[in-house]
KEKE-3310 file (N, C-alpha, C; in steps of 0.2 Angstrom, whole numbers, plus 5000, padded with zeros to 4 digits):
npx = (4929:4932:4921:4911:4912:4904:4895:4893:4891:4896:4898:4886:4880:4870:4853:4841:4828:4831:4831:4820:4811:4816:4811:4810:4816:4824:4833:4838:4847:4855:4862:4867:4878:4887:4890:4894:4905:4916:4910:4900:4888:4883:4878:4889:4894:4891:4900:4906:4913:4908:4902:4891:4876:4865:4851:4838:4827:4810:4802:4805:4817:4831:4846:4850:4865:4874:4884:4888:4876:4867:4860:4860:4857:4856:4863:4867:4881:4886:4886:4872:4866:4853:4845:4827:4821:4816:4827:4828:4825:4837:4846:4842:4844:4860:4860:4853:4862:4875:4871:4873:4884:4888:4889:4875:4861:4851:4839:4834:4834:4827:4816:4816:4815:4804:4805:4808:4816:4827:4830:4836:4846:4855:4858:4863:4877:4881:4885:4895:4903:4906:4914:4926:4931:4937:4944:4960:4974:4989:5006:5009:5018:5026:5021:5015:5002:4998:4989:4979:4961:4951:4933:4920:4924:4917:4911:4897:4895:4892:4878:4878:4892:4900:4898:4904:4919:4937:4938:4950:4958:4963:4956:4942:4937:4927:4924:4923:4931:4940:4953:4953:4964:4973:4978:4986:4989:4996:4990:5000:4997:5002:4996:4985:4972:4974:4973:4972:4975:4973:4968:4969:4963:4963:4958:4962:4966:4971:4983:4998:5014:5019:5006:5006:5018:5018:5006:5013:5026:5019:5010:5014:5027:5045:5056:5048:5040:5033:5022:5016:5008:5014:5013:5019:5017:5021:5035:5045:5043:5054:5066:5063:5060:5055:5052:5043:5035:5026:5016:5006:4997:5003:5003:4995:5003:5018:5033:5041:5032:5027:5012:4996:4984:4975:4973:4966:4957:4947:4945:4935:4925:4922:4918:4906:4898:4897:4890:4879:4873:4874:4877:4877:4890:4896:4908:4913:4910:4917:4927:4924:4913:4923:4931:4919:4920:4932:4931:4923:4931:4941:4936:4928:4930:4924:4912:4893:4888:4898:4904:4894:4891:4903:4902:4891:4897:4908:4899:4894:4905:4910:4909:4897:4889:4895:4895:4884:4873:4858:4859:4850:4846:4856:4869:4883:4895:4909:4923:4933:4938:4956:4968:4982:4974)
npy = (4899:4917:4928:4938:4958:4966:4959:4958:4967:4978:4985:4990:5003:5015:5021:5019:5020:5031:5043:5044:5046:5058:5075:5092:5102:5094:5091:5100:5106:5094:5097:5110:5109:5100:5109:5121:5116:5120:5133:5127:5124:5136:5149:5154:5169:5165:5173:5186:5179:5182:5181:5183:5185:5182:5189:5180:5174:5168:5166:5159:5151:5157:5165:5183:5193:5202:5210:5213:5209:5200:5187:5170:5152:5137:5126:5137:5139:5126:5109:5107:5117:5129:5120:5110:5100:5093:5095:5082:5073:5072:5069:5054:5051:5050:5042:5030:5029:5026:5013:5004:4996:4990:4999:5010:5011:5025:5025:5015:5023:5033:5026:5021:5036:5041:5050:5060:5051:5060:5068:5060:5054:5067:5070:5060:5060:5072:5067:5058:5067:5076:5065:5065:5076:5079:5071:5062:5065:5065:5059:5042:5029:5014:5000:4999:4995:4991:4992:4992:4991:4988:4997:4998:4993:4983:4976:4970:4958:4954:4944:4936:4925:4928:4941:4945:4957:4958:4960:4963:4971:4989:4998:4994:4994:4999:5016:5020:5015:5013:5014:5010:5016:5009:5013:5008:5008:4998:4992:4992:4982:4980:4993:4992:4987:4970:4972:4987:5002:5015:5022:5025:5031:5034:5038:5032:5033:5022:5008:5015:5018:5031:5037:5030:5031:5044:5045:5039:5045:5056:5051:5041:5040:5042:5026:5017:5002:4993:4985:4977:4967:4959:4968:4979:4994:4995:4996:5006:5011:5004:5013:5020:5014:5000:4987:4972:4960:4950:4937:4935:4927:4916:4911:4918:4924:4927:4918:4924:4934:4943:4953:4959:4959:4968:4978:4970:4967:4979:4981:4969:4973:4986:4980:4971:4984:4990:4980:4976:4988:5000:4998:5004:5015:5032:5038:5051:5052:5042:5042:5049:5037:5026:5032:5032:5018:5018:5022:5017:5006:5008:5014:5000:4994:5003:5007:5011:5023:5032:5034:5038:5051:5056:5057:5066:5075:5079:5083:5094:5101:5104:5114:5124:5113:5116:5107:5102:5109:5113:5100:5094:5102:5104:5109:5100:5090:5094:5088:5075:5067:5065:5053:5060:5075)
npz = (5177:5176:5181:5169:5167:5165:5170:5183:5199:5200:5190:5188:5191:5190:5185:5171:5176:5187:5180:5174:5183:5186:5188:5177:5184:5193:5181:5178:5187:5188:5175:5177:5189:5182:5171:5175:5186:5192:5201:5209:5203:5203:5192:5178:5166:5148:5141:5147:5160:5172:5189:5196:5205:5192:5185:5185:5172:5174:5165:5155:5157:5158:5162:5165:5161:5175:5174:5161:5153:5144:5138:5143:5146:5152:5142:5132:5118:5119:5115:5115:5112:5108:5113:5107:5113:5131:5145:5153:5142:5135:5144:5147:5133:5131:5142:5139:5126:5135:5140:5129:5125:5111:5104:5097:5087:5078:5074:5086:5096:5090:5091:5105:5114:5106:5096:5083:5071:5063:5073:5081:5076:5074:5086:5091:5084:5088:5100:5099:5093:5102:5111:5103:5099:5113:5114:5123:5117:5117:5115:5115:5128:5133:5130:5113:5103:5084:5070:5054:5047:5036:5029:5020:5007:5002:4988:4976:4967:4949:4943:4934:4928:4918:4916:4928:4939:4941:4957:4965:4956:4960:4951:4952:4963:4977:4978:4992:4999:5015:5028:5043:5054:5071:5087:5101:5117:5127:5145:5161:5169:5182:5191:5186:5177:5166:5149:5138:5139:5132:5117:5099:5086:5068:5050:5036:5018:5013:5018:5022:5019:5022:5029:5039:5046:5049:5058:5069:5071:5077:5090:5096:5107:5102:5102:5111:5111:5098:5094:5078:5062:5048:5039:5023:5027:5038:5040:5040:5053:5062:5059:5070:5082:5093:5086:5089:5078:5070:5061:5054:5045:5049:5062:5077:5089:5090:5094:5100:5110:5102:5096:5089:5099:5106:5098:5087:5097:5099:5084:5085:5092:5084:5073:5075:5081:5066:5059:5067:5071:5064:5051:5038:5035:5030:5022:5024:5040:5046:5053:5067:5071:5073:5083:5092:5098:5101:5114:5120:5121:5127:5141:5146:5158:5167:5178:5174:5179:5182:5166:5161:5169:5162:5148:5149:5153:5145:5132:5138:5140:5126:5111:5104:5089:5072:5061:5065:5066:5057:5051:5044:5034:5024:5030:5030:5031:5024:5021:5023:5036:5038:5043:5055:5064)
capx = (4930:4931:4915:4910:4913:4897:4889:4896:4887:4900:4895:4880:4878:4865:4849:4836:4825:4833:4832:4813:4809:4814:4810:4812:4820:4831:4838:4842:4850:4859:4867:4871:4884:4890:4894:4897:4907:4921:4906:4895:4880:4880:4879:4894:4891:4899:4903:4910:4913:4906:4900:4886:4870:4863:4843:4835:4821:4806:4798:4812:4822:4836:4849:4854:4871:4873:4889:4888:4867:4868:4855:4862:4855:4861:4864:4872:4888:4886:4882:4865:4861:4845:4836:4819:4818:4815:4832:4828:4826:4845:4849:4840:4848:4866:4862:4856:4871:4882:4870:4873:4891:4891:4885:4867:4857:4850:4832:4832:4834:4820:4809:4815:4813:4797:4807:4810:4822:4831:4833:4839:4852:4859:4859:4871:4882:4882:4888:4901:4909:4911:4921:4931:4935:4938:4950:4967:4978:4996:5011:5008:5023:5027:5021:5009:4999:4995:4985:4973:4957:4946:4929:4915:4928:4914:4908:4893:4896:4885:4872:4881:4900:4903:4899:4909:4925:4941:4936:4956:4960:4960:4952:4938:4936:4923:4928:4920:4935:4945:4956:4954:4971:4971:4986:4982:4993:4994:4990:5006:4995:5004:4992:4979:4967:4976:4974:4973:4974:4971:4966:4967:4959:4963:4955:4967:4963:4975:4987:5004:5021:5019:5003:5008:5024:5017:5005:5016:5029:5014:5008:5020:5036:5051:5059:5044:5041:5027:5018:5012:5009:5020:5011:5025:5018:5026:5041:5048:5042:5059:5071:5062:5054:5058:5047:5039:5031:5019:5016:4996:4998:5006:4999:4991:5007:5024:5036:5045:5027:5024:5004:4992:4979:4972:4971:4959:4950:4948:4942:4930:4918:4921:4913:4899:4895:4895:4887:4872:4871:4876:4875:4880:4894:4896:4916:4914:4908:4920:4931:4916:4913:4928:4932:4917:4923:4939:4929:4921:4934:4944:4930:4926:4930:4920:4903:4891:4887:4904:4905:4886:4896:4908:4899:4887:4904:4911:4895:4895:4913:4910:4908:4893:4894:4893:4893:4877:4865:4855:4863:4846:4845:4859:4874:4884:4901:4913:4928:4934:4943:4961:4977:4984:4971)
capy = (4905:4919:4932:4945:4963:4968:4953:4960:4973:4986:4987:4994:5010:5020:5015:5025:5024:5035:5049:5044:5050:5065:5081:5094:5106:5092:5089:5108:5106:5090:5101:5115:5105:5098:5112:5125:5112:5125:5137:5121:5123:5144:5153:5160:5174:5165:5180:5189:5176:5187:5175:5187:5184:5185:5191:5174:5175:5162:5163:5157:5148:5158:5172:5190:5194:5209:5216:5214:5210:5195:5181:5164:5146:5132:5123:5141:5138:5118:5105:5107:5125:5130:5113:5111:5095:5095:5092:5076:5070:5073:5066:5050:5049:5048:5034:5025:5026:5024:5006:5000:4994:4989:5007:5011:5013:5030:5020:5013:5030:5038:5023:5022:5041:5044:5057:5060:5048:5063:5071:5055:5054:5071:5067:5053:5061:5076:5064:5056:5073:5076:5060:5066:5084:5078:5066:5064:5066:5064:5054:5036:5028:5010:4995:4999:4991:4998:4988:4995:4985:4990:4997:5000:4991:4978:4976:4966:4953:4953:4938:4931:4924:4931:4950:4948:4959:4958:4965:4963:4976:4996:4998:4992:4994:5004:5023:5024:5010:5016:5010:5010:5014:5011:5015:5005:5010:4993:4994:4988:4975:4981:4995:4995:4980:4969:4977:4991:5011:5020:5021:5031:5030:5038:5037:5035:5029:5014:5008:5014:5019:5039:5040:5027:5035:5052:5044:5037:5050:5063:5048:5038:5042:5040:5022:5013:4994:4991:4980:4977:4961:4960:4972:4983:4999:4997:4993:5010:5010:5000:5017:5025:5011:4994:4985:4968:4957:4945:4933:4932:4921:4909:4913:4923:4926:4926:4914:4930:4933:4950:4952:4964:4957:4972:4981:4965:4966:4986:4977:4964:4978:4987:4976:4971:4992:4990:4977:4976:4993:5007:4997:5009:5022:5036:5038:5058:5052:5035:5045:5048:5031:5025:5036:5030:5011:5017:5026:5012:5002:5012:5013:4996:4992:5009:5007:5015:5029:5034:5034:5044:5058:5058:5060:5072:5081:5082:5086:5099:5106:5103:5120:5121:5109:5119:5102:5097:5113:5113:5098:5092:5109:5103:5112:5094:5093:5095:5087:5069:5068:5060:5057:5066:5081)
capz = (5173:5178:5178:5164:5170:5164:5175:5190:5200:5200:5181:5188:5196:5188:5182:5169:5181:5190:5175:5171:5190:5188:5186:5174:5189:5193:5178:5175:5192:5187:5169:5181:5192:5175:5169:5179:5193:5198:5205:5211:5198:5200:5185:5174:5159:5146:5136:5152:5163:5177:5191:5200:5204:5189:5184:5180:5168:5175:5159:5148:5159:5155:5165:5161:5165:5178:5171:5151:5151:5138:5142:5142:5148:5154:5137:5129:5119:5121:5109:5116:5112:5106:5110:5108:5120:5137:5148:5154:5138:5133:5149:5146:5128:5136:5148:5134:5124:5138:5143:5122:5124:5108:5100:5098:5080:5077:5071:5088:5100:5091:5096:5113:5117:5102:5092:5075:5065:5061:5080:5085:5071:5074:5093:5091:5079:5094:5105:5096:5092:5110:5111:5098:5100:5119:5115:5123:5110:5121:5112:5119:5127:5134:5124:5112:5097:5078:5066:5051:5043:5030:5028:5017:5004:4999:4978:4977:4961:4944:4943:4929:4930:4913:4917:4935:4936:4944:4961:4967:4953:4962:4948:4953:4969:4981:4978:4997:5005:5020:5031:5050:5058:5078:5091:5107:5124:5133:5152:5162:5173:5185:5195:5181:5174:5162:5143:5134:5143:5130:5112:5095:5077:5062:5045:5028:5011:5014:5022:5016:5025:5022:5034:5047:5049:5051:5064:5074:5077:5082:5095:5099:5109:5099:5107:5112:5109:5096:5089:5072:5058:5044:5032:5022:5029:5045:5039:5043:5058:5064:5063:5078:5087:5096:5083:5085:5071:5071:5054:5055:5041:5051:5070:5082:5092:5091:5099:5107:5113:5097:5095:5089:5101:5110:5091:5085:5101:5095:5077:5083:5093:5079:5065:5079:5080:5060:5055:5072:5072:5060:5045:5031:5038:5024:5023:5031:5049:5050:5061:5071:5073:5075:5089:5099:5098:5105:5118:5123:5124:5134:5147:5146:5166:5172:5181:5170:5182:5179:5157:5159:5170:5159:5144:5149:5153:5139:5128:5139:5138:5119:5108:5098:5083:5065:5057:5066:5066:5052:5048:5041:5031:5019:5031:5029:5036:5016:5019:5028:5042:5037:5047:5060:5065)
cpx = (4928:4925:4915:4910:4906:4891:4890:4891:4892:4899:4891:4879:4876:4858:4843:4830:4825:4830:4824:4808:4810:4813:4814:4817:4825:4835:4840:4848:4857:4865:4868:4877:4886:4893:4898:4901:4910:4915:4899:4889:4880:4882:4886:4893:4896:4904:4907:4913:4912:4901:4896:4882:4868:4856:4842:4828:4817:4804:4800:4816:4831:4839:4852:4861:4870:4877:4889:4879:4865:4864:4859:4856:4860:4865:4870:4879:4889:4883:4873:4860:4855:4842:4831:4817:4820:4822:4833:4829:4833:4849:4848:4843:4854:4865:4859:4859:4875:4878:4871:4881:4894:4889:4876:4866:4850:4841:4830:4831:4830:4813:4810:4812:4807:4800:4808:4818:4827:4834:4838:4847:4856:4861:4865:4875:4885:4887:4896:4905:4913:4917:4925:4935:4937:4943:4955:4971:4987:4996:5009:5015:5023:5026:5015:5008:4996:4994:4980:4969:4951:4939:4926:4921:4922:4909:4904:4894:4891:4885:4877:4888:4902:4902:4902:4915:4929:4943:4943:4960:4958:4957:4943:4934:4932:4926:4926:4926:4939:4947:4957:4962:4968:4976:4982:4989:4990:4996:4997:5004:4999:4997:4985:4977:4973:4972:4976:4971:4972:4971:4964:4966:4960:4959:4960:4964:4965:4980:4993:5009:5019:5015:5006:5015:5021:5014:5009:5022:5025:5012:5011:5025:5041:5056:5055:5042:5033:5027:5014:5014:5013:5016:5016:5023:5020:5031:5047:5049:5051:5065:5069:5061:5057:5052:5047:5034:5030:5017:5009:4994:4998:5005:5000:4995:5014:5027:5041:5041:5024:5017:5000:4986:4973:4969:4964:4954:4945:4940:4933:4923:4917:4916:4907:4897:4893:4891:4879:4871:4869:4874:4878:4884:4897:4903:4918:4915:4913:4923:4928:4917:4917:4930:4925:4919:4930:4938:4927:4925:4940:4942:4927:4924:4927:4913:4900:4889:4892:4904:4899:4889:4899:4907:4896:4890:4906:4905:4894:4901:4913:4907:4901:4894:4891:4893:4884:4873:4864:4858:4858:4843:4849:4867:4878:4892:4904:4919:4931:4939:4950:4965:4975:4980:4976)
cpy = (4911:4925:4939:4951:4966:4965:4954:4965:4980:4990:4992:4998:5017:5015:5024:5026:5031:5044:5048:5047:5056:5071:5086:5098:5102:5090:5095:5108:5101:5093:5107:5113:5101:5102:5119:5121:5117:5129:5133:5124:5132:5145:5157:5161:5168:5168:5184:5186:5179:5181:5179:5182:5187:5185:5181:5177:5170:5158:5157:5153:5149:5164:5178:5192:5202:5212:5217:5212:5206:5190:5175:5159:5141:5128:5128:5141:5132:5117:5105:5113:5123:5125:5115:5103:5096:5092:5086:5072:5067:5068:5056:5047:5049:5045:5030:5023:5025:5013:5002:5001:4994:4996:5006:5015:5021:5029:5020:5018:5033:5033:5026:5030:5042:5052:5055:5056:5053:5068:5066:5054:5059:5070:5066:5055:5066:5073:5063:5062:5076:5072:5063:5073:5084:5074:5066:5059:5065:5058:5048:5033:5018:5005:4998:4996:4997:4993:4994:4990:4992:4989:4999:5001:4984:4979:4971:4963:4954:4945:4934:4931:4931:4939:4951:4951:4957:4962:4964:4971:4983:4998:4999:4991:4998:5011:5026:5020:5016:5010:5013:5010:5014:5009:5012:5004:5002:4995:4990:4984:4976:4985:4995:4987:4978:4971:4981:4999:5014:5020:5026:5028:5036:5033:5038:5031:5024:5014:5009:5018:5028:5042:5035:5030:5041:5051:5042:5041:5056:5058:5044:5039:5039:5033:5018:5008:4995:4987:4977:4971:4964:4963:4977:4990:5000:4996:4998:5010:5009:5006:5019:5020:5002:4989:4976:4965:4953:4943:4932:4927:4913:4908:4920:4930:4923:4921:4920:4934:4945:4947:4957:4962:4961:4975:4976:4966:4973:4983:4974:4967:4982:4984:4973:4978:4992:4985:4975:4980:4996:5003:4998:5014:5027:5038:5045:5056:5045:5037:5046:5043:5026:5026:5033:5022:5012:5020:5021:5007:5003:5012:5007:4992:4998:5005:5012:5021:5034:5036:5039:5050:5059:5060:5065:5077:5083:5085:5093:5105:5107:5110:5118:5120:5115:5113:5099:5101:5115:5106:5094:5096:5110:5105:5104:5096:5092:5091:5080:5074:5063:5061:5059:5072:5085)
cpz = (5176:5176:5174:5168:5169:5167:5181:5192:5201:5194:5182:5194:5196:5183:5178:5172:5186:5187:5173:5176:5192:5187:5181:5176:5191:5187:5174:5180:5190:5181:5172:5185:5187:5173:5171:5187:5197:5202:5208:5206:5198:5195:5182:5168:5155:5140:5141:5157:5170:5182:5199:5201:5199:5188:5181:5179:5171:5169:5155:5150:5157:5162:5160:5166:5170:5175:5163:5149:5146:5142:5138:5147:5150:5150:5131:5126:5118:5115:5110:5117:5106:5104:5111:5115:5126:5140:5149:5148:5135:5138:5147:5139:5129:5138:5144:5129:5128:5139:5137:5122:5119:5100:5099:5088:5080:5076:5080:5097:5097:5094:5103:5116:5113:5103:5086:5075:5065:5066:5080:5083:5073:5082:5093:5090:5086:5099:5104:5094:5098:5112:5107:5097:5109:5122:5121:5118:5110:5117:5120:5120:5130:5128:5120:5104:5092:5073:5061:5048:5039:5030:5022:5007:4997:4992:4976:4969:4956:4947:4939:4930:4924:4914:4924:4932:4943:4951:4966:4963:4959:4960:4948:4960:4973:4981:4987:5002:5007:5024:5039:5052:5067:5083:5097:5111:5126:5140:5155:5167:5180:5192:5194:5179:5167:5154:5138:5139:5139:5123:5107:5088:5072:5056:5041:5024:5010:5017:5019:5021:5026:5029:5040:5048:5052:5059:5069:5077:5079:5086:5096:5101:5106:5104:5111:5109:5105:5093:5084:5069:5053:5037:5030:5024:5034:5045:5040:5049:5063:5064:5070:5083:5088:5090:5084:5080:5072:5062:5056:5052:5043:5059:5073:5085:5091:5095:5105:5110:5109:5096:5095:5093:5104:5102:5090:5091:5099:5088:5078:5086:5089:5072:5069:5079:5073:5059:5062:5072:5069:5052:5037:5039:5030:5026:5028:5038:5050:5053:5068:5075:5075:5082:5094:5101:5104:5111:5121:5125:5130:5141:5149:5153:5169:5172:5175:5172:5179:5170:5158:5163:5167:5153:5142:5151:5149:5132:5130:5138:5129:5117:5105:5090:5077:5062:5059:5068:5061:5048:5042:5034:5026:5023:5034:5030:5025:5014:5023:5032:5043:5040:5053:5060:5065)
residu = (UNK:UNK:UNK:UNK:UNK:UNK:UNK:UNK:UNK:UNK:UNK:UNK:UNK:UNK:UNK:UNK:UNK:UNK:UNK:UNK:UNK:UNK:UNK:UNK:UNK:UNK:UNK:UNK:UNK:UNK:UNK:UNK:UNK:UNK:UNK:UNK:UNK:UNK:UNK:UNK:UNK:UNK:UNK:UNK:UNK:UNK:UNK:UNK:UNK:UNK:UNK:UNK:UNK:UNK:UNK:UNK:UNK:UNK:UNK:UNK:UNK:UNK:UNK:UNK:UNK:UNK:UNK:UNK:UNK:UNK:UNK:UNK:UNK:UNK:UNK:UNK:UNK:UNK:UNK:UNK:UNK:UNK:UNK:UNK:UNK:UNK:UNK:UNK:UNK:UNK:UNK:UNK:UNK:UNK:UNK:UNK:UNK:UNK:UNK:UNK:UNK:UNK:UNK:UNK:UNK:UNK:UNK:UNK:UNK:UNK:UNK:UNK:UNK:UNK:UNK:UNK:UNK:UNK:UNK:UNK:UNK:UNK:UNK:UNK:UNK:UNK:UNK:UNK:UNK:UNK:UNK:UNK:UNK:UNK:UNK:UNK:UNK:UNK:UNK:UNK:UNK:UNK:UNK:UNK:UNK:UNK:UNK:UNK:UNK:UNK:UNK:UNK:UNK:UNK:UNK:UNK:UNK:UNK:UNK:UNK:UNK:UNK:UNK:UNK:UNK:UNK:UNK:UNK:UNK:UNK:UNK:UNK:UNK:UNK:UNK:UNK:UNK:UNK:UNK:UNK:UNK:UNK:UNK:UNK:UNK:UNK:UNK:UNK:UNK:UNK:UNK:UNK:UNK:UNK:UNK:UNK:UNK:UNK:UNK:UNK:UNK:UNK:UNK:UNK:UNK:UNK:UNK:UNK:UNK:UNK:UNK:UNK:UNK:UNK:UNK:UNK:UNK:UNK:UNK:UNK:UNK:UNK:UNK:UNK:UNK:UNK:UNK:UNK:UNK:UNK:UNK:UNK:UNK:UNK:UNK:UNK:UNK:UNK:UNK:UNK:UNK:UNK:UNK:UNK:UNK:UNK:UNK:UNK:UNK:UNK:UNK:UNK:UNK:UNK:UNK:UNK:UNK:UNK:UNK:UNK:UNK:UNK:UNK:UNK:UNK:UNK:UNK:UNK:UNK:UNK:UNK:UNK:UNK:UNK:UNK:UNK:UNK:UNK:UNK:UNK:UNK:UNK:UNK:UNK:UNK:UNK:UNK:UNK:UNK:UNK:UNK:UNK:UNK:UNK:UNK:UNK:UNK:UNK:UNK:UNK:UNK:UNK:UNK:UNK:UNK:UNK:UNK:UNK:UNK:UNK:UNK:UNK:UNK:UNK:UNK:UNK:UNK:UNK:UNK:UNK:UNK:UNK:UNK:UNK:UNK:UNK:UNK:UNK:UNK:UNK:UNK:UNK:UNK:UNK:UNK:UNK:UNK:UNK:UNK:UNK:UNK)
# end
């Protein structure tokens, strides 16, 4: 049998050690070369983009521009403006999400770092918006897979039979249930690790022809082989698209060899993220969470060194978030995230 990728040593090529030893200078140094890469770690205004020497403040840890005279920081602009924790710290929160494959619980990052529950929490969510707002969002072409399942769907039963209800009726049903849609780019086994290349999640209230069609002609190339079970929302599907079908009822996999397999693999880190980690997902942020499952599955064959550059890339290219300053202060994002953005 062959060996776990995560049991290999190419898995491993970053350690927090690394990050525990250093300094608060190197890890300003470390988020300079991150973000400003094109000018190797120098300063750019980023109100003028002006790439002087600019006044550095010691006190403050800050610069003043020469030409337009606006003090900016390293974090400025970023999901990471006006922290209060020390750089290092932030850094060390990223390599312990990238080392929790199967997502990491917001409880279990304020231990580790000894911060507030409600740092840790917004933290996370931080994170997860960089993945999401950093997506790629390109129509998918060659083979791909599209499967939806259902959360936060479950109605806990009265005690007595005689006052149970008919939790089949929609009636009756969790006003908070959603449905996971998720688009999966199979890799062509050819140049690339056999799989999945690339992965997308939407959020709808059910599965129903209206939004799977819409999704699929914004990210799927019209003429592409897909493959989905034989649930009737994808039953349009079949004008644009070479569509295989798969009977789940009846197996796994087709005899003409149709299979949502990569989707369910999608699913099954999905529902470990849910049920070992997160627990409760409040219907707003399941796109969120969603999106990082599909992050991680994606990235599943990187070294970890690699996912923690990559991450602490994108939090940096990441604007700063309005849903998550003050998010503790009531400033609560208002409206889900359905569909096609």
């Amino acid at each position: 049998m062959a060996q776990h990728f995560l049991l290999s040593s190419e898995a491993r090529s970053f350690s927090l050690v690394k990050i525990a030893r250093m300094t608060e200078r190197q890890a300003e140094s470390f988020f300079r070369k991150i973000r400003w890469n094109e000018t190797n770690g120098k300063p750019v205004c980023p109100c003028c983009g002006s790439t002087k020497k600019h006044y550095f403040l010691k006190t403050r840890s800050i610069w003043k521009c020469k030409d337009c005279y606006s003090q900016f920081s390293i974090t400025s602009g970023t999901l990471f403006a006006n922290h209060k924790l020390p750089l290092r710290t932030y850094l060390m929160a990223i390599a312990l999400f990238v080392n929790e494959v199967k997502g990491m619980s917001a409880l279990k990052l304020s231990r580790e770092l000894n911060i507030q529950y409600k740092t840790a929490f917004v933290l996370l969510h931080k994170m997860r918006e960089a993945l999401l707002e950093t997506r790629d969002e390109s129509p998918m072409d060659g083979v791909c897979e599209i499967d939806g399942a259902y959360v936060n769907h479950y109605v806990r039963p009265e005690n007595n039979i005689n006052d149970r209800i008919d939790r089949r009726l929609a009636v009756n049903q969790n006003p908070n249930k959603r449905c996971i849609i998720v688009v999966r780019q199979r890799a062509n086994g050819e140049t690339e690790y056999l799989g999945s290349r690339r992965t997308l999640t939407y959020v709808l209230h059910n599965e129903n022809p209206t939004d799977i069609m819409n999704i699929a002609n914004n990210r799927i190339v019209e003429g592409s082989e897909v493959h989905a079970d034989e649930a009737n929302a994808y039953d349009n599907l079949h004008a644009r698209y070479d569509m295989q079908r798969v009977n789940h009822s009846v197996e796994y996999m087709s005899e003409e060899g149709a299979c949502s397999n990569q989707a369910e693999s999608f699913f099954a880190r999905f529902r470990r993220f849910q049920k070992g980690q997160i627990h409760r997902m409040g219907q707003l942020y399941i796109a969120n969470y969603a999106n990082e499952i599909a992050y991680r599955e994606d990235t599943r064959r990187w070294d970890n060194g690699s996912i923690f550059r990559d991450i602490a890339t994108k939090c940096m290219q990441t604007l700063q978030s309005n849903e998550w300053t003050g998010y503790w202060q009531g400033n609560h994002r208002i409206a889900e995230r359905l569909g096609v953005a």
